[in-house]
GUTI-266535 format. One record per residue (C-alpha): z, x, y. Coordinates in pm, whole numbers, plus 50000, padded with zeros to 5 digits. Last residue first. Layout:
+-------+-------+-------+
!     Z !     X !     Y !
+-------+-------+-------+
!     Z !     X !     Y !
...
+-------+-------+-------+
! end
This chain:
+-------+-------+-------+
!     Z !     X !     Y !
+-------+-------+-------+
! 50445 ! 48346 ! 49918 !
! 50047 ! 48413 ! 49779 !
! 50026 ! 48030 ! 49809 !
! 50068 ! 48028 ! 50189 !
! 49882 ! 48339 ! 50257 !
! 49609 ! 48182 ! 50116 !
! 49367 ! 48289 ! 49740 !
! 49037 ! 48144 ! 49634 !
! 48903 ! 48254 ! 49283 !
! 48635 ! 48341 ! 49247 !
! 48610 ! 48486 ! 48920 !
! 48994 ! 48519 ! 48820 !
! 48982 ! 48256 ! 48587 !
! 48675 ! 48330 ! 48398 !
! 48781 ! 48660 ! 48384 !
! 49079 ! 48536 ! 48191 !
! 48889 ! 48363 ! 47996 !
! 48686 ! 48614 ! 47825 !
! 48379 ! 48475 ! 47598 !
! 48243 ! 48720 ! 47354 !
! 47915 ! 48632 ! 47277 !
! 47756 ! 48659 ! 46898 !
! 47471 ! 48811 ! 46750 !
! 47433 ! 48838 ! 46408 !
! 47526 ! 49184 ! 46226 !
! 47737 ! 49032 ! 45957 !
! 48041 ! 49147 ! 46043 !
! 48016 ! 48989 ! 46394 !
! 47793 ! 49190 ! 46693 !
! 47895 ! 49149 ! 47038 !
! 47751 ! 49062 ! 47396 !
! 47977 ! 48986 ! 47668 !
! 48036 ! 48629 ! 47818 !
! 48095 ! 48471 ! 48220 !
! 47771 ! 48315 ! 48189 !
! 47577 ! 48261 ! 48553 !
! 47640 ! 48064 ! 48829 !
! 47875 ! 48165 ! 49074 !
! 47992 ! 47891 ! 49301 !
! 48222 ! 48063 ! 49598 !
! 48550 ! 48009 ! 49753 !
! 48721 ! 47860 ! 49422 !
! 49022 ! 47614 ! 49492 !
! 49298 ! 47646 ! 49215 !
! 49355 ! 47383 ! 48957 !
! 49198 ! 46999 ! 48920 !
! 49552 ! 46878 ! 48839 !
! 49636 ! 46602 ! 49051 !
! 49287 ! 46486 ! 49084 !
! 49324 ! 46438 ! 48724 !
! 49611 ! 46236 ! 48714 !
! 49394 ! 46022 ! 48980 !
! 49089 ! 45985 ! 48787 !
! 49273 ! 45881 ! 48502 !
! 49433 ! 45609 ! 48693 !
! 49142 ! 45481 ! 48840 !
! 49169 ! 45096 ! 48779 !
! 49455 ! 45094 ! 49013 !
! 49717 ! 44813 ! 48958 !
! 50004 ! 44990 ! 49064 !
! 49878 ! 45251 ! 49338 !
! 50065 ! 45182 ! 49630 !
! 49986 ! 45434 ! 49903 !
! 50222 ! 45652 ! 50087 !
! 50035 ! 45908 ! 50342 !
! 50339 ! 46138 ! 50499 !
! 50182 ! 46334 ! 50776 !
! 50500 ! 46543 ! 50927 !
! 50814 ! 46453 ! 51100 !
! 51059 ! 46452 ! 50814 !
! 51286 ! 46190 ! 50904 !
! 51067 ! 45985 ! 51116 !
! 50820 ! 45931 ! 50883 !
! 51025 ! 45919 ! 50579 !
! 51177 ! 45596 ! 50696 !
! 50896 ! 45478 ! 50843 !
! 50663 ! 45462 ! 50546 !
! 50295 ! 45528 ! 50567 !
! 49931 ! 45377 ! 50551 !
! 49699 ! 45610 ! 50765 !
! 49591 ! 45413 ! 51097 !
! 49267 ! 45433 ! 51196 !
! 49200 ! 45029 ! 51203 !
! 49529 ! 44981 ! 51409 !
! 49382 ! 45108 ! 51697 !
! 49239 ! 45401 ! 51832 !
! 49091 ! 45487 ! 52204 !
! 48851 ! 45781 ! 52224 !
! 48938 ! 46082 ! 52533 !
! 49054 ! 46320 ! 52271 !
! 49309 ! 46091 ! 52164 !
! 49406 ! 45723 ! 52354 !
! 49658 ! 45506 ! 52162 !
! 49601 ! 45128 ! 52100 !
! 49794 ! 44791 ! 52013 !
! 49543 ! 44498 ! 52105 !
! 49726 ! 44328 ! 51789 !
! 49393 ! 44350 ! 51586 !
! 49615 ! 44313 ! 51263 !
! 49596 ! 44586 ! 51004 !
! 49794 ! 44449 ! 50665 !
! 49702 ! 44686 ! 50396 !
! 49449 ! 44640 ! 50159 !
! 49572 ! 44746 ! 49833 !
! 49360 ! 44861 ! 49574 !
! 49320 ! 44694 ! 49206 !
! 48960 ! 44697 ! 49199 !
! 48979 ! 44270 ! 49247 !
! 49141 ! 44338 ! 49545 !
! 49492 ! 44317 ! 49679 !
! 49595 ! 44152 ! 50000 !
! 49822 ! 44237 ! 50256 !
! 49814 ! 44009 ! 50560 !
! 49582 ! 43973 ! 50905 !
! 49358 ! 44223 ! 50787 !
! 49123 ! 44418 ! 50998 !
! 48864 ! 44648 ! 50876 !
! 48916 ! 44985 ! 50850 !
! 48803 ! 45276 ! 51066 !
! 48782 ! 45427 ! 50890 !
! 48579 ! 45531 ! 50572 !
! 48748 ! 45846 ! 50429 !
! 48375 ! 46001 ! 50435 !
! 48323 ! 45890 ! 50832 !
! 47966 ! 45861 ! 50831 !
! 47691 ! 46026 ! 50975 !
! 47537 ! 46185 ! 50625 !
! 47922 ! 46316 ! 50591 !
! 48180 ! 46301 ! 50886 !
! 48537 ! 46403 ! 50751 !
! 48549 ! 46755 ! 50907 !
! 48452 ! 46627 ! 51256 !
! 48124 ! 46710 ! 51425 !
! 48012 ! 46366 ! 51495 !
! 48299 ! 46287 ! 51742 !
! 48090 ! 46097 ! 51988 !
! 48085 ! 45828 ! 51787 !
! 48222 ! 45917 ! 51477 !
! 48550 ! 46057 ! 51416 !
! 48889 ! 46079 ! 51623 !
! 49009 ! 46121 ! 51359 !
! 49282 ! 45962 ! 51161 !
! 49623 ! 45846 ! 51320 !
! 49931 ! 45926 ! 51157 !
! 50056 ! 46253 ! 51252 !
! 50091 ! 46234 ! 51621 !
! 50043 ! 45870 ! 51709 !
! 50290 ! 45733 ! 51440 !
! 50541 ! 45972 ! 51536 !
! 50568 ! 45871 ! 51895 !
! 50513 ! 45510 ! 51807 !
! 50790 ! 45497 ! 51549 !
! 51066 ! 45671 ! 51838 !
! 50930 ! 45428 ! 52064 !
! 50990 ! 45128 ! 51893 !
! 51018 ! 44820 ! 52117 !
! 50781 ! 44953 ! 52387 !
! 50565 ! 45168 ! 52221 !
! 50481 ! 44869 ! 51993 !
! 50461 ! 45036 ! 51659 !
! 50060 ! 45157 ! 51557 !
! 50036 ! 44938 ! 51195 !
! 49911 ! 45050 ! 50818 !
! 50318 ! 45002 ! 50691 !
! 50435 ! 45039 ! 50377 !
! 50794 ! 44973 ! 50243 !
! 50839 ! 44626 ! 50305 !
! 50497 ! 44521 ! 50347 !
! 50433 ! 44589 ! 49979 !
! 50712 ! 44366 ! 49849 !
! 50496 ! 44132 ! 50097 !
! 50171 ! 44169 ! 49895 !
! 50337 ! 44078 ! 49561 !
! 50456 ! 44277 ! 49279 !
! 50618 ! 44609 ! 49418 !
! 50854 ! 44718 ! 49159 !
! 51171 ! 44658 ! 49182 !
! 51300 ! 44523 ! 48927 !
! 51022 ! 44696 ! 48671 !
! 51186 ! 44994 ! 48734 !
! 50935 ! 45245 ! 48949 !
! 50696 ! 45528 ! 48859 !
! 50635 ! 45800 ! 49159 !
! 50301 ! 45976 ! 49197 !
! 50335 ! 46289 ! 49386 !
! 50038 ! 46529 ! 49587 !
! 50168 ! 46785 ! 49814 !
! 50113 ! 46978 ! 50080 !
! 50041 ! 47397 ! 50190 !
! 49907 ! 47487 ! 50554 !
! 49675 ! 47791 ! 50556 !
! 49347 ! 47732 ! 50643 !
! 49204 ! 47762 ! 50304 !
! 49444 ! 47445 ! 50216 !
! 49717 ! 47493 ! 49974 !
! 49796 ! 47232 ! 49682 !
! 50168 ! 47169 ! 49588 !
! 50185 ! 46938 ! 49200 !
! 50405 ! 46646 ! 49172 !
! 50509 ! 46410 ! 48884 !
! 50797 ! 46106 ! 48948 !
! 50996 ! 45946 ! 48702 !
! 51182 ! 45636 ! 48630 !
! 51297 ! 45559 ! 49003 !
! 51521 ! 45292 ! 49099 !
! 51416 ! 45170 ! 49446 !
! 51221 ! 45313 ! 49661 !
! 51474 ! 45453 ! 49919 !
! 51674 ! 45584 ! 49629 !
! 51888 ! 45824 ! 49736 !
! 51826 ! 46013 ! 49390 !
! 51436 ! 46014 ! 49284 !
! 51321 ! 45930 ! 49617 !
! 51548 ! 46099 ! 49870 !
! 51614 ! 46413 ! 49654 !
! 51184 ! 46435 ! 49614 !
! 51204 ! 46443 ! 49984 !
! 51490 ! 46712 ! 50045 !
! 51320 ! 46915 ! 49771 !
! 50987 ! 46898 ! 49985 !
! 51143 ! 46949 ! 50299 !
! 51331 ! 47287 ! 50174 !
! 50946 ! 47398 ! 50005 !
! 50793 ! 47320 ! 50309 !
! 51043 ! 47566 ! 50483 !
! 50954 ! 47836 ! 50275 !
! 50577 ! 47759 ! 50283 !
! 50592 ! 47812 ! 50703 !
! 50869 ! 48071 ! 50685 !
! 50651 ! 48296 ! 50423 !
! 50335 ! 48195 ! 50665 !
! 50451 ! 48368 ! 50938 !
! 50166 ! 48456 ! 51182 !
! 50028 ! 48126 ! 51164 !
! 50402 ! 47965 ! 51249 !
! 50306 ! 48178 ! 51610 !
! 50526 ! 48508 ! 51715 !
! 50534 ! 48612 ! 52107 !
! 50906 ! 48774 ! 52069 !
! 51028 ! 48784 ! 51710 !
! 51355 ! 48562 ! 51630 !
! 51136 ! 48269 ! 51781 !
! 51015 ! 48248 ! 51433 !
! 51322 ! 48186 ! 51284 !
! 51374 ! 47850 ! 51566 !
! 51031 ! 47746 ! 51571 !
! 51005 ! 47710 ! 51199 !
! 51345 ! 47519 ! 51147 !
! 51191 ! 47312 ! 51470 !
! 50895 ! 47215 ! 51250 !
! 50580 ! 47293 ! 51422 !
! 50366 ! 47407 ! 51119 !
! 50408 ! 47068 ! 50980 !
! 50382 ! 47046 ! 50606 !
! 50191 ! 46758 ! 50442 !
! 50316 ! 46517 ! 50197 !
! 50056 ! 46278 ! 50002 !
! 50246 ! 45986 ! 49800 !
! 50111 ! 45786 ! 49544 !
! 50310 ! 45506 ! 49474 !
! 50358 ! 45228 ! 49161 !
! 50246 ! 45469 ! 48880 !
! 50105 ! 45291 ! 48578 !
! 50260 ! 45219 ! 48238 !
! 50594 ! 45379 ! 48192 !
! 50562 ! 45509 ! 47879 !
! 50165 ! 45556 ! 47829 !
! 50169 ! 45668 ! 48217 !
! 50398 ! 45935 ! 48125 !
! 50188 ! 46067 ! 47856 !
! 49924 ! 46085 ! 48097 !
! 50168 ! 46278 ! 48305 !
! 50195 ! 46476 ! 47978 !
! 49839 ! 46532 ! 47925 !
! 49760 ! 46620 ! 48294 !
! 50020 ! 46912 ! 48287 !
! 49879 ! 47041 ! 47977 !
! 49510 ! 47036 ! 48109 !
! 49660 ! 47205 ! 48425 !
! 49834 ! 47477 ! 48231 !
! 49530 ! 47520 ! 47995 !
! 49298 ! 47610 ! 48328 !
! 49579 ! 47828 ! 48436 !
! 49761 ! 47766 ! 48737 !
! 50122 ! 47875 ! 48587 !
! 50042 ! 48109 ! 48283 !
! 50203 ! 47981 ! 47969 !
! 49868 ! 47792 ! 47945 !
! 49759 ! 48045 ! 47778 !
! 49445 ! 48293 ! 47902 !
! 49261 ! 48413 ! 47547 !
! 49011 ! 48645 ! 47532 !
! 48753 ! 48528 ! 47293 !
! 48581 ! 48701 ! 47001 !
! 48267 ! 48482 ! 46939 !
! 48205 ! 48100 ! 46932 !
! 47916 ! 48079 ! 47167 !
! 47657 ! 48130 ! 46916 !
! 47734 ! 47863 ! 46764 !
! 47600 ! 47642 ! 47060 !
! 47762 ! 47293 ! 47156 !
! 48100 ! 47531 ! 47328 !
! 48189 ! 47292 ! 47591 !
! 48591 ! 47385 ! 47636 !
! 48695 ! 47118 ! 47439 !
! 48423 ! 47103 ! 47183 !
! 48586 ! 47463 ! 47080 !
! 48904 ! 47387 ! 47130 !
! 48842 ! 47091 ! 46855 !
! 48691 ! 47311 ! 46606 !
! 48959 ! 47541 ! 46576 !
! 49013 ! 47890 ! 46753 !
! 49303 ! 47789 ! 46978 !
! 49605 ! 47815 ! 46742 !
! 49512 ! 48099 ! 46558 !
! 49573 ! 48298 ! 46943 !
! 49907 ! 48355 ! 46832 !
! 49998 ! 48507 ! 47135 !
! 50108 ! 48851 ! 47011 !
! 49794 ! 48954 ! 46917 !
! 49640 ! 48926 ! 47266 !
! 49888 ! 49161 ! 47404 !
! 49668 ! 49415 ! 47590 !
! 49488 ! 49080 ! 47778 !
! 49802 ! 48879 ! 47826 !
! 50001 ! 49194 ! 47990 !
! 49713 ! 49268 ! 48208 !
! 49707 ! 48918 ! 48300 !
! 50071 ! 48956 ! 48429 !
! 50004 ! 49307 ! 48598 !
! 49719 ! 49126 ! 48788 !
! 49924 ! 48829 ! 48862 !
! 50186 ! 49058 ! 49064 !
! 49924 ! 49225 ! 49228 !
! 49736 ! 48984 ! 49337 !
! 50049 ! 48857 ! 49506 !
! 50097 ! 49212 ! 49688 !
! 49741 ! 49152 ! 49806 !
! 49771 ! 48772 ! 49963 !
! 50072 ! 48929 ! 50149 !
! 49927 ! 49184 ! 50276 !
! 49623 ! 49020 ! 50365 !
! 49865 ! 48786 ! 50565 !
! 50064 ! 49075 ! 50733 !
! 49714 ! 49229 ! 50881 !
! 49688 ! 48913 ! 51042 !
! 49992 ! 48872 ! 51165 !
! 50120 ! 49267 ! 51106 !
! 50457 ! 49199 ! 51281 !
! 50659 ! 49073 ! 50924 !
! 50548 ! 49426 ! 50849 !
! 50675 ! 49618 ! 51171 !
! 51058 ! 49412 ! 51121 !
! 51270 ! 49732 ! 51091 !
! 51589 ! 49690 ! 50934 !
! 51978 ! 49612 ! 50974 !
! 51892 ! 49211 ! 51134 !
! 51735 ! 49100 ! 50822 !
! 51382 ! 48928 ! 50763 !
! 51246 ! 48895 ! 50434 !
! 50901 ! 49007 ! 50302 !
! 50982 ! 49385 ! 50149 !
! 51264 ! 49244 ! 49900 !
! 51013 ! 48924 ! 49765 !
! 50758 ! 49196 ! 49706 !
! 51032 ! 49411 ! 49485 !
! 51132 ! 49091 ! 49303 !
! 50764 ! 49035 ! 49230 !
! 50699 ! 49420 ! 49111 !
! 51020 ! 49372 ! 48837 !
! 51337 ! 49594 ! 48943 !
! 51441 ! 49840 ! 48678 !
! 51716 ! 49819 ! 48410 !
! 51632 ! 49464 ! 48239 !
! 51868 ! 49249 ! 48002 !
! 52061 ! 49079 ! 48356 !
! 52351 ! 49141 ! 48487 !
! 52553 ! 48831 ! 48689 !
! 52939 ! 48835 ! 48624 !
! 52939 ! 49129 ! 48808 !
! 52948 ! 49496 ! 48772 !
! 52592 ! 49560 ! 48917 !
! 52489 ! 49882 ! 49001 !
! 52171 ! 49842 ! 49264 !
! 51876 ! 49798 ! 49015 !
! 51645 ! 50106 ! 48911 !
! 51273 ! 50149 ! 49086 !
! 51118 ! 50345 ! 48805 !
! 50798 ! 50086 ! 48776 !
! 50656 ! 50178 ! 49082 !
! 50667 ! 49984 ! 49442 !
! 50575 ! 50173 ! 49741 !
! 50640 ! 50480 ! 49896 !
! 50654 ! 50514 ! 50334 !
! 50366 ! 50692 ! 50432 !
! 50533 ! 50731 ! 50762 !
! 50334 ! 50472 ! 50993 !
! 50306 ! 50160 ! 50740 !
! 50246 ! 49862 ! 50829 !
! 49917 ! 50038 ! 51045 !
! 49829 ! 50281 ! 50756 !
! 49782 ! 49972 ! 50530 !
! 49584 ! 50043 ! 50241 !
! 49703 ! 50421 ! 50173 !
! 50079 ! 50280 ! 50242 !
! 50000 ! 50000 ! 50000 !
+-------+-------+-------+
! end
């Protein structure tokens, strides 16, 4: 790292090898290994204390492509370890048949020597397959989710402000260990509020999986199964705990306020052509929507949310917005966590599958690379076979932020 990044570090300081021992440790706490691991190391050099130096955490930029390569370093040793210790995995259990339709392979040919990637390796293509088959399995014992709820972080959380205010002229870009840090706080405070507070109702289980975008900001995709007591069965059930309405400004000020800064889709359209969500002209999440004067479920299974054409509007970027470009949410978690909170109820939804899925599509890729991702062998019997690596297949690609390298 020194050799990488002369600016973080001036003096050549040394980095992490293998020899590194562990501070004595006479406590209750000891653990079965000697030397510090190359993730506990990383997790050392990123924090913030008062006794040393802070000309990493200073690197912005440069601090961010450190970050994403100390992380690439950790999963590189791990997938090192998987590739020299192939044996050891039992990999019996994935050459059958079935694997083999599984993963596509129609042609014989295909079936050669294959380097295995288990799905004991978070973010894996067998981890998310194995994550989708038990919340499937959930959905077989609970029948379908009642909410889907989309949680995204809010780079101007005061927590944020306040440590990054620790280092004069500092933005939350600049810091993305705070920024995924603090998500991660909110997010167990959330999960807390709807599994054990309650604010739902009984909960029998709840799935989530943390997605970052390529700009940086991390959120969160859950699905939440209710009791059958209180499940949401009619259209005002629904009412009660989602809302698709801009608050009065007058009687609720506090709901406006929030509702108007993390709420409100768009501008698009118009004269806002050039916005992320406009495809072939038109707004792909399709607001605005239509007006409803009560709750009413289709024939799909979706909710349409009550949107009355109360005359209720907020001006952004110059274009008013009504009720029809408001993102369904809940109050309560609105205002306590400050952020975009999308709830939806998802009960009767035809797409189920698709959504479990959704959930666990994997890692973003930054390019499409065509081509075979197989090496050319010879079996005992001299025909030609292709050797088909996974764990290359994994890596090729693949898209790595400063948020998820944290």
């Amino acid at each position: 790292m020194a050799l990488q990044y002369p600016l973080l570090f001036p003096y050549g300081e040394t980095g992490y090898h293998e020899e590194i021992p562990y501070h004595t440790n006479s406590g209750k706490r000891q653990t079965t290994r000697s030397h510090v691991t190359m993730r506990e190391y990383y997790c050392y050099r990123i924090q913030q204390r008062e006794s040393e130096a802070t000309t990493i955490l200073r690197g912005g930029r440069l601090f961010q492509q450190y970050l994403v390569d100390a992380y690439t370093d950790v999963e590189e040793q791990r997938l090192k370890w998987l590739r020299n210790n192939q044996n050891e995995l039992r990999l019996e259990l994935y050459n059958n048949v079935c694997d083999a339709v599984t993963r596509g392979d129609t042609s014989a040919t295909s079936i050669g020597k294959r380097i295995i990637l288990p799905s004991s390796h978070t973010g894996s293509p067998r981890y998310m397959v194995q994550n989708y088959q038990d919340a499937m399995a959930l959905c077989q014992e609970y029948d379908n989710p009642d909410l889907f709820i989309t949680f995204t972080s809010n780079p101007r959380w005061p927590e944020i402000d306040m440590m990054i205010s620790y280092i004069d002229g500092q933005k939350s870009a600049d810091r993305p260990d705070i920024v995924s840090r603090v998500f991660k706080q909110k997010l167990d405070g959330l999960m807390t509020d709807i599994m054990k507070t309650q604010i739902f109702g009984t909960c029998q289980a709840g799935i989530y999986i943390i997605e970052f975008q390529k700009r940086g900001l991390p959120h969160v995709h859950m699905l939440i199964w209710l009791i059958a007591a209180h499940k949401c069965k009619t259209p005002a059930a629904i009412d009660d705990i989602i809302t698709a309405e801009i608050p009065s400004e007058k009687d609720d000020p506090e709901g406006f306020r929030a509702v108007t800064e993390y709420m409100l889709h768009g501008p698009c359209g118009g004269h806002h052509m050039n916005a992320p969500c406009i495809i072939d002209r038109q707004c792909s999440k399709h607001f605005p929507k239509p007006y409803y004067a009560e709750t009413t479920i289709d024939e799909d299974g979706y909710a349409n949310y009550r949107r009355r054409n109360n005359g209720v509007r907020f001006t952004k970027n110059n274009t008013p917005l009504d009720n029809g470009f408001v993102v369904p949410y809940n109050r309560y978690l609105l205002l306590k966590y400050n952020a975009h909170i999308n709830v939806e109820w998802c009960n009767r939804s035809l797409a189920i599958k698709y959504l479990f899925k959704y959930l666990n599509k994997g890692p973003d890729l930054a390019t499409i690379v065509i081509q075979e991702n197989m090496i050319p062998g010879d079996d005992a019997s001299g025909d030609k076979v292709i050797d088909v690596d996974e764990i290359r297949n994994y890596l090729d690609c693949r898209y790595l932020s400063p948020c998820e390298a944290v």
